[in-house]
N, C-alpha and C positions, 0 to 999 in steps of 0.2 A: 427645750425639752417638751413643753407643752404642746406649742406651736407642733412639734416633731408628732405627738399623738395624736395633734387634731388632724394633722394632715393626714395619718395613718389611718385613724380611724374616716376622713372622707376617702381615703382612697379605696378602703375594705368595701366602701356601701358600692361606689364606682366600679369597682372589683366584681360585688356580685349582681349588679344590676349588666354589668356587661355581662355574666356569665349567662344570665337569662335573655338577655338579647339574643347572645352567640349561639345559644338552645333552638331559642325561636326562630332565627334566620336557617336553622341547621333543619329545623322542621318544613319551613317554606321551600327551602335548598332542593329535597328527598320529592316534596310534591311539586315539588317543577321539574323533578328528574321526570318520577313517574306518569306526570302528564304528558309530558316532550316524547317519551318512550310509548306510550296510548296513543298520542296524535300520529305516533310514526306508524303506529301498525295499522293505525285506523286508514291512512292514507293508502296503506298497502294494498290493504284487504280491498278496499273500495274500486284500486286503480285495477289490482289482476280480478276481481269477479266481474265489475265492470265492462272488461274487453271483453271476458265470456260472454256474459250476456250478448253483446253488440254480436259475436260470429251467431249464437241462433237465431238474431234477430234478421241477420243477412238470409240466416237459411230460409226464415219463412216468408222474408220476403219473395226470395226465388223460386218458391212451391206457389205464391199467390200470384206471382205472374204466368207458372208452368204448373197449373191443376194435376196435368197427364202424365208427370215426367216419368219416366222409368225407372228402373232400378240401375241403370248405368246412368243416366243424369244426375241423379240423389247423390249414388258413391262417387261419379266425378269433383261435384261443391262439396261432398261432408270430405272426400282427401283435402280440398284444395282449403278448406277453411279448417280444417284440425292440423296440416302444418302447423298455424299460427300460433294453437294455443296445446301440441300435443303432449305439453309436460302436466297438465289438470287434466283437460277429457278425457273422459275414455272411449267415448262412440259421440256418434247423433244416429238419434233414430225419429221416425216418424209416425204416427199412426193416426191415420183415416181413421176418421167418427170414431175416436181415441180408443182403436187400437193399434199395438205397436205391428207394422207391416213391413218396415224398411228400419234396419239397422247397418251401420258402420263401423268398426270393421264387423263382421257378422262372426267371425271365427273368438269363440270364447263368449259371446252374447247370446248363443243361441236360445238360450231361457228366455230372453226379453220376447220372443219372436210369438206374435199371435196374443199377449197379455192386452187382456182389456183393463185398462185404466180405469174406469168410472166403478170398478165393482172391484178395484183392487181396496183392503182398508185400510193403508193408511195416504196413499196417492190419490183418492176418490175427491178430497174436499179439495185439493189442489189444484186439480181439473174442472172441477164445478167453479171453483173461484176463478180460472182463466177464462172459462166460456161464460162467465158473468160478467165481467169487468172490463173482457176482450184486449186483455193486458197480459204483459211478462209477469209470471211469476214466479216463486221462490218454493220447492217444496222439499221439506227437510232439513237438513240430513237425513236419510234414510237408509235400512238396509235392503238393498236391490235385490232383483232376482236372480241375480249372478253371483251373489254372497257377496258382494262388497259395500260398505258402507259411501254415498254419496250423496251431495246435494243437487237435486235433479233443476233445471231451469225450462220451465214450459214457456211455450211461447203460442197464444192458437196463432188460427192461421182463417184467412178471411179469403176468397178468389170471388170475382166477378164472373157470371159465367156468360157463354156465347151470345149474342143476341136473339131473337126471338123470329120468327119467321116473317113480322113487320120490320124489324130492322132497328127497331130504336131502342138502342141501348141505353139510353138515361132512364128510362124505368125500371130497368134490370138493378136490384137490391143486391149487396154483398152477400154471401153463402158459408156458412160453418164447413172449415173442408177436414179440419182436424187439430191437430198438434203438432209441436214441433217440439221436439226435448232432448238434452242436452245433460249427461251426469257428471259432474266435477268431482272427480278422488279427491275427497277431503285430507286425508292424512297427505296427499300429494301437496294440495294445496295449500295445508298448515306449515310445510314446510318450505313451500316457497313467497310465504310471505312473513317469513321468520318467526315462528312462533316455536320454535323449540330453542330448549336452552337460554329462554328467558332471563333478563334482570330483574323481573318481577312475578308476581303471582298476577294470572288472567283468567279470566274468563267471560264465556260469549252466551246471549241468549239470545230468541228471537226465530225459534224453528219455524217455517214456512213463511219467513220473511214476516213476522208479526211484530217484529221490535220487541218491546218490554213485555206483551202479552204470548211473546213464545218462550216455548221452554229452552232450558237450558241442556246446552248440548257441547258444550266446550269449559275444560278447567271445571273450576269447584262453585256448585251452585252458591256457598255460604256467601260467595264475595256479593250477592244481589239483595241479600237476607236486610231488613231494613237499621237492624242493627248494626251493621259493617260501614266501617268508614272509608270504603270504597274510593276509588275515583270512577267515572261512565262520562262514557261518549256515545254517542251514536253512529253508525254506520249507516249511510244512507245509499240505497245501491238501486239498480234499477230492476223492479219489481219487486220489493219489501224494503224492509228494514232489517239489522239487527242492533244487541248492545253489548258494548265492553265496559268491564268493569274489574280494575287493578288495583292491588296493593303493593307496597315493597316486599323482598324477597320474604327478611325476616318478620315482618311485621312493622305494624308505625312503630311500637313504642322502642327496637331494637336496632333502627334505621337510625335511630340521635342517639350520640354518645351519650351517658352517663359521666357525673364528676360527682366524687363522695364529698360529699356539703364540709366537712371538717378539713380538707387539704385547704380549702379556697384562703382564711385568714391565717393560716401557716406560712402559705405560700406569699401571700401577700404582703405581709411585714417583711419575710428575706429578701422577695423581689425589689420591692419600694425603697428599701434602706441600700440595697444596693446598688439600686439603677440612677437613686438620685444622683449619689455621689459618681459614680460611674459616668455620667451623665454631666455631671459638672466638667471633669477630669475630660472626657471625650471632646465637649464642644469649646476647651479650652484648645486640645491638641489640634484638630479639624482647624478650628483658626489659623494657627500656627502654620498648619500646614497648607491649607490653602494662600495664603501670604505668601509662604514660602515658591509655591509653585507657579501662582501667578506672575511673582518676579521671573520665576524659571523662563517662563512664557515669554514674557514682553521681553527679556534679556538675549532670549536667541530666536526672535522675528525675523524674518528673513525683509519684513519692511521696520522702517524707522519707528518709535514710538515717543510720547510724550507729552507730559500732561502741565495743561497750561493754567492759571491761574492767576487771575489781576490783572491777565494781558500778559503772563510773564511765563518764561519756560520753567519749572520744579523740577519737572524729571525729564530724560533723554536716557533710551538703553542705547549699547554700545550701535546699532547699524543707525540708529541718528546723526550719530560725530559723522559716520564713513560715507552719509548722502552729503551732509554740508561742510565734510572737509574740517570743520571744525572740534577740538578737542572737548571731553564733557566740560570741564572745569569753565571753557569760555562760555557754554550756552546757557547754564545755569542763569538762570536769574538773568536772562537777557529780556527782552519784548519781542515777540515772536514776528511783528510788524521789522524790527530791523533786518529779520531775512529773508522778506518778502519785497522780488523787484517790485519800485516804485509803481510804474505802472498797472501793477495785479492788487495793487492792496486794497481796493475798491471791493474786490472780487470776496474778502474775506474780512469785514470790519471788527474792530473793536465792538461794534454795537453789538455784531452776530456773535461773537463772542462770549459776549454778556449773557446775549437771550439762550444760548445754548447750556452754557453751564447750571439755568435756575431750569430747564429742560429734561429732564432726564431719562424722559422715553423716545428721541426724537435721534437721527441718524442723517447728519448731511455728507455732503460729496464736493468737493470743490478739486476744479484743476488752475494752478496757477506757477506763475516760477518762483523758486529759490532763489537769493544770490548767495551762492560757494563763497567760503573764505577765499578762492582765489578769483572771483568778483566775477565769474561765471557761471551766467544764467543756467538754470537746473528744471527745466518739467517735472511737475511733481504732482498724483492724486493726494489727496487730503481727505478723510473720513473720519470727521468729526463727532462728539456726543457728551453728552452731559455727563459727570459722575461727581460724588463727594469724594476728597480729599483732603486725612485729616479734618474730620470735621466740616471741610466748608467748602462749597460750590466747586467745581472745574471744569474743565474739558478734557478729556481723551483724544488724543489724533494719532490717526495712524497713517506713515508717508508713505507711497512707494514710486520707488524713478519711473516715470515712463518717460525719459526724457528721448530714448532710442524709438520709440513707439511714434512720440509726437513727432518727432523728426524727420523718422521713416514718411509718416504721413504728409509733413510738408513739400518736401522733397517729394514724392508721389504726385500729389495735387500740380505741381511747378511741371512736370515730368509730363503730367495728365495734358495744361493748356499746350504744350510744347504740342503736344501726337493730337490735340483735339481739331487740329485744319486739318491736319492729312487726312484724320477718320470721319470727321461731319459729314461727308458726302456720302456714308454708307446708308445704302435704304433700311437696313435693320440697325438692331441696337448690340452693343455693347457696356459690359460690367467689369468692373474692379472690384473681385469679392475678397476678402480674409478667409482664413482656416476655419475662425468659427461661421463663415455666413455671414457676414456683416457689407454690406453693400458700401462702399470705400468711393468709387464713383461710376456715374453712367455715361455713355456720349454715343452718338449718332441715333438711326432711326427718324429724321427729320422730315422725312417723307412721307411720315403718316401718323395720326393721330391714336395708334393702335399702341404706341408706346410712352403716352404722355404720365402715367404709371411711374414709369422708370425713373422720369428726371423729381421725383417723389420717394425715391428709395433710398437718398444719403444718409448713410449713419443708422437704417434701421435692417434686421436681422431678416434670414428667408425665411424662419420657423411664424416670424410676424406676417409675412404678405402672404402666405400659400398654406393650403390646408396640413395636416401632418402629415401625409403617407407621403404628399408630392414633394415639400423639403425634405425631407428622410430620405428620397431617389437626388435630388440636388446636391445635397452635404455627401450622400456616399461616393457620387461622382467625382463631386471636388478633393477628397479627401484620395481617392484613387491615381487621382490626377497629381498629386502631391506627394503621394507615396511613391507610383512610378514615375515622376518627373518626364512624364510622358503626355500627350495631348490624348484625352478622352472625348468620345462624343455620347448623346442622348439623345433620343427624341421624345417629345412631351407635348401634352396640348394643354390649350389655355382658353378659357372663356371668355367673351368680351364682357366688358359693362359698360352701361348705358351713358350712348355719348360717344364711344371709343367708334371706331370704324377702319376698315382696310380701304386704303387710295389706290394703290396700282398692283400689286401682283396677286389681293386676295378677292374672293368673290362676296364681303361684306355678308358672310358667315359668323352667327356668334364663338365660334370652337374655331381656333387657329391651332395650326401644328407647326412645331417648332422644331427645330435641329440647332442642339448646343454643342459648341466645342469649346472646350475645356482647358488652358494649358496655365503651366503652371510660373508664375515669374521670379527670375532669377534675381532678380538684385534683394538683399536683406541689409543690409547697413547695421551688422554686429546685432541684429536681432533675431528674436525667436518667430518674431511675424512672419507668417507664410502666404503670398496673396496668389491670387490665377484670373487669369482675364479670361472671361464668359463671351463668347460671341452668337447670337442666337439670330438665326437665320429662319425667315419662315417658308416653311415648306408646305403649305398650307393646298397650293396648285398641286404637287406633285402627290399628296394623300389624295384627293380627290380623282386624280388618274388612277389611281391604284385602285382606288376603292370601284372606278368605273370599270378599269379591269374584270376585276371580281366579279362584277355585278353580270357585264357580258359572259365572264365563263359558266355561270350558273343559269345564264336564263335564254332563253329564247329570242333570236334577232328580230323575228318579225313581229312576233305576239309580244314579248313582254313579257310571257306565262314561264316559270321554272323550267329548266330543260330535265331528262330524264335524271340527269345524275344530283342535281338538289331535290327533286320529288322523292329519290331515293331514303336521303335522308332526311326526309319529312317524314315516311313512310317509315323508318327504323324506330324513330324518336317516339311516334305513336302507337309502334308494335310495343315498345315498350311499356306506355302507359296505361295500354289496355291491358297487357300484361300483370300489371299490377291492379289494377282494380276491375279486373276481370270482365271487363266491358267489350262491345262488339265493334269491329269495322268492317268498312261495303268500298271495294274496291272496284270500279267501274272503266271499261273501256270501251271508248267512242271513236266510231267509225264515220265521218260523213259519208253521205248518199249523197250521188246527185253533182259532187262537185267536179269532176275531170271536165265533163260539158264545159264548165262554163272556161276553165283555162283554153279550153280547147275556142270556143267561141268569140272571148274576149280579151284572151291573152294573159298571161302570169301574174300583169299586173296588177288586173281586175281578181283574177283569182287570189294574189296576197291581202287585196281589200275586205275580201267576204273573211280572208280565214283570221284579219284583226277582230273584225266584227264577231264573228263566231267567239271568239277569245274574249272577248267582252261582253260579252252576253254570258259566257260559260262563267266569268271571275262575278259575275252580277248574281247567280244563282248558290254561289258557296257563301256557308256559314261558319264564324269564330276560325276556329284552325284550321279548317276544311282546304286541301290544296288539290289544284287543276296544273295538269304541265302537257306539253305540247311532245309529242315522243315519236312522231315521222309525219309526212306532207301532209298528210286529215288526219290522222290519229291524235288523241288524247285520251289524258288518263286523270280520274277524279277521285280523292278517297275521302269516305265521306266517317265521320267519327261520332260516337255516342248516337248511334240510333236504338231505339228499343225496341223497334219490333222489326218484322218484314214489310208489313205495309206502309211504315215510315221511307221503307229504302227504294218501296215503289214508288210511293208517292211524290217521293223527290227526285227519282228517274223519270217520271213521265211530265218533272214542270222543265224538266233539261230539255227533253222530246221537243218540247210546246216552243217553248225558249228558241232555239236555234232551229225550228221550222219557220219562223215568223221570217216572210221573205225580206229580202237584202236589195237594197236600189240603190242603182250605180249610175249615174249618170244618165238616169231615164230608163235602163234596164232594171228588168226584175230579176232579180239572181235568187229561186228557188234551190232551196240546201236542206237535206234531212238529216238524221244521225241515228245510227242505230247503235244499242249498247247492251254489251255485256255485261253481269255482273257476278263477283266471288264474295265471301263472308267471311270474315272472319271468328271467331274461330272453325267455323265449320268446314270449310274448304280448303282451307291449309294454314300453315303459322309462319309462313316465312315468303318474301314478294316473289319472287321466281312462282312459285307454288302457285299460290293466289294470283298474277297476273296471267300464268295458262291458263286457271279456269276461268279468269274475264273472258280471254280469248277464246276459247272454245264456244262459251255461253253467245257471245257475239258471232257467230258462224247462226247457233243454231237463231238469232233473234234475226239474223239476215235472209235466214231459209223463212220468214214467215213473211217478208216483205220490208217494206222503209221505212222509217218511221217506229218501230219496237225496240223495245229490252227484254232483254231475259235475263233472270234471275237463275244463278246454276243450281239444279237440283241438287 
């Protein structure tokens, strides 16, 4: 009884010190929610104003390269860059010596049009603060002149201007040209970075990007008040700051259950007195019943089971008697060494025995044979381990027949030397795989060093020699080949390692390609074992034809240089890139001057010599991706990618000019050859190669009217 109250009353103290545990963890619980729920919005907020910022950042860059642009170059960038983000912006506008002059779209802004910024009051220090810092910055929230409330992102904007009438442009200083700004619909933008319909109470401060020294302009100021036990992060964005600062919905003290202090030692005396006993009662039955089911277990194994002790068999469930033919009653109490042929018993000693039963975390594997009551040898795995029984040391083993399996495989192996004269002579190799991938045997290949791999593969798995994806294409084959008892083939490549090499049909390439056939073998000897003989052929010569194929139908027989229809798709692939990051390309067509003379002179073959030459000199003057293709007898065509300006596209037309004027010696002849070229732009000249190579062509007529030796650029 006493014992009974001290225990009660330690458990009441256990009771309520847990319960304040449970309290406090419940509190930690709520502020890791509401931090985890703050980190997510902060990430939000940072990732979509973020991008904003970057599309004005784009704009002013494109104003400081284009001072002059017009009112159709402004709305072409401000459509192309408000796609991106047109669920926040509402325009981009601009304004020269910060007034607004150029607005996007203009229909419903017309307010904004002509405001001077610097004398507006409350955008004034916003603007003062970006022409001082010469930085992005943050003004707002605010309410616009279009009645809507938004957060504006200024951006100035700096151009260098023309050079001076001496020419030297390193003296020329950067120039204030204006502003670039950008309004983000706040209520837009509160919503799409979830800010409605909160798990919690928020709020933000930091108007014109001032972090903790801006007001607050989102949610309820009290959450910043120094009494509030808030949580805050910071939002760091580019050009300011802001801050957040959350509570749980209800409050902290409403977020942690309550428990009335008087249930806790109620409760804890009915619990405790009945859980003991319950508790007793339970881990008596749990025994019972676990005993009971482990026998269920070991009794209907589909392998033998048996727990040995002293050297001696104790137990045997029923599929034990039916491996050794023996009835339970004899093997009881036999020495498990009596049913081990003589031979094998090395394989499994009494010592191992020993050391395994005082073991009890360890798990061995033995194959050896049985002898059968009817004195016939039996293949048998054995998985061995320690456990106590009855109190004292034993073994656990578990038997299962693979005597069909071994069998199979000896028989195989016998089957194997029988077929391995006929196949030694094959220059590839050959495999004996099983169903799961197990490499069973190799044979031929002896003619080259490229498969000495193979005779290294017996008995281990393809998932072990080959990376994942390539046995995962292996096994589905094999498995194909097994299902339709049909001959499959693959073809696959293989890397050499160091050391290996190809003797006669390869070109001592480290990547061989292979061609495997697949078929599946019929004999099983009352097994589930399913094998398939692999025959791998290399095909290593015939890829290399193919590929040389290929290479002839894309390129040019005498140059070398891509032929029209792979510059094509060079030329797609880069429409597209530009496309995407709105960048320019200069498509150029070249004419030699000068060259029929020399066919004429020296004959075709001297003329095929200049137009290699020309073709090497053209591939010597392209840069990164930059591609040249050969497109009739002197024509060629050059598309040159990410230039910035115009005089970059001259610049690089007239080192072509220089390039392929540099005369050509043939045999003691001087072969003089000029080129005259056109050039198209893109975007300005058209958006698609038809388009853009007429006006190369065109451009090229008129740089031929001016004489040999020119380019023209197409107006």
């Amino acid at each position: 009884m006493l014992a009974g109250l001290l225990a009660g009353i330690v458990g009441l103290v256990l009771l309520l010190g847990g319960i304040e545990q449970w309290r406090h963890r419940q509190q930690e619980q709520v502020r890791a929610e509401v931090l985890h729920e703050l980190s997510r919005i902060r990430a939000r907020i940072e990732g979509e104003m973020n991008a904003t910022v970057h599309l004005t950042s784009a704009l002013a860059a494109y104003v400081s390269l284009n001072p002059a642009l017009s009112v159709t170059e402004f709305e072409l960038m401000a459509a192309y860059l408000m796609q991106r983000r047109r669920h926040v912006i509402r325009n981009f506008t601009l304004a020269p010596d910060n007034i607004i002059r150029y607005v996007y779209p203009l229909q419903g802004n017309e307010a904004a049009m002509g405001l001077d910024l610097l004398r507006h009051s409350e955008q004034s220090s916003s603007v003062a603060r970006a022409m001082a810092t010469q930085e992005t910055v943050l003004a707002g929230p605010w309410l616009l002149a279009q009645g809507t409330e938004a957060l504006l992102i200024r951006t100035p904007i700096f151009y260098l201007p023309e050079p001076g009438a001496d020419g030297d442009a390193a003296r020329q200083e950067h120039r204030y040209w204006g502003l670039a700004s950008v309004p983000v619909d706040m209520p837009t933008f509160y919503r799409e970075v979830g800010l409605e319909h909160l798990p919690l109470r928020l709020a933000i401060r930091g108007r014109d990007g001032l972090g903790e020294d801006g007001a607050v302009f989102f949610g309820e100021a009290r959450l910043f008040e120094p009494q509030a036990k808030s949580l805050r992060q910071s939002v760091e964005l580019l050009g300011g700051r802001w801050e957040l600062a959350a509570e749980p919905l209800p409050g902290w003290k409403e977020a942690v259950r309550q428990y009335p202090g008087w249930t806790g030692p109620a409760l804890l005396l009915m619990v405790m007195c009945g859980l003991l006993t319950w508790k007793f009662f339970d881990q008596t039955l749990r025994i019972r019943e676990a005993g009971h089911k482990y026998r269920s277990l070991i009794e209907h194994l589909s392998d033998g089971a048996c727990i040995i002790q002293d050297g001696r068999l104790r137990y045997v469930n029923p599929r034990m008697s039916v491996i050794s033919g023996y009835p339970p009653g004899e093997l009881l109490d036999r020495p498990l060494h009596n049913l081990i042929v003589e031979g094998d018993r090395n394989t499994l000693s009494r010592a191992d025995l020993t050391a395994l039963s005082t073991s009890q975390q360890e798990v061995r594997e033995y194959e050896l044979r049985l002898r059968r009551r009817d004195q016939e040898p039996l293949y048998v795995r054995l998985n061995v381990a320690g456990i106590s029984w009855e109190g004292r040391p034993a073994v656990l083993a578990t038997v299962t027949d693979i005597d069909d399996r071994t069998r199979l495989l000896q028989m195989l192996h016998a089957t194997t030397e029988r077929l391995h004269a006929l196949i030694s002579a094959l220059p590839d190799v050959a495999f004996v795989v099983d169903e799961q991938g197990c490499y069973i045997e190799s044979f031929g290949g002896h003619e080259t060093l490229l498969y000495q791999r193979s005779r290294k593969s017996y008995g281990r798995y393809i998932r072990d020699i080959f990376p994942a994806e390539t046995a995962e294409r292996f096994m589905a084959v094999i498995r194909s080949a097994l299902d339709t008892q049909s001959l499959q083939t693959i073809e696959y490549p293989l890397r050499l390692k160091p050391g290996e090499r190809v003797s006669s049909n390869g070109q001592g390439e480290d990547l061989q390609w292979f061609e495997g056939r697949v078929v599946p073998l019929q004999y099983r000897q009352s097994s589930d074992v399913q094998l398939v003989l692999w025959l791998a052929f290399n095909i290593t010569q015939r890829k290399q034809a193919e590929d040389h194929i290929r290479y002839m139908a894309l390129h040019d027989n005498l140059t070398g240089l891509p032929n029209r229809r792979l510059f094509r798709d060079c030329f797609d692939k880069s429409l597209h890139c530009a496309r995407d990051k709105a960048s320019e390309m200069a498509l150029m067509f070249l004419d030699l001057d000068d060259f029929k003379p020399i066919n004429d002179s020296l004959g075709h073959e001297a003329g095929d010599k200049v137009l290699q030459e020309i073709a090497r000199r053209l591939k010597a003057q392209l840069h990164g991706e930059e591609v040249a293709a050969r497109v009739g007898g002197d024509e060629f065509v050059v598309l040159i990618q990410h230039l910035p300006h115009l005089q970059a596209i001259e610049h690089r037309a007239q080192a072509i000019v220089q390039a392929i004027n540099t005369p050509v010696w043939l045999d003691g002849h001087c072969c003089q050859v000029g080129v005259s070229i056109g050039i198209s732009r893109y975007p300005y000249h058209g958006e698609d190669f038809q388009g853009l190579l007429q006006i190369a062509d065109e451009a090229l007529y008129l740089a031929k009217a001016q004489g040999k030796n020119h380019f023209m650029v197409a107006p």
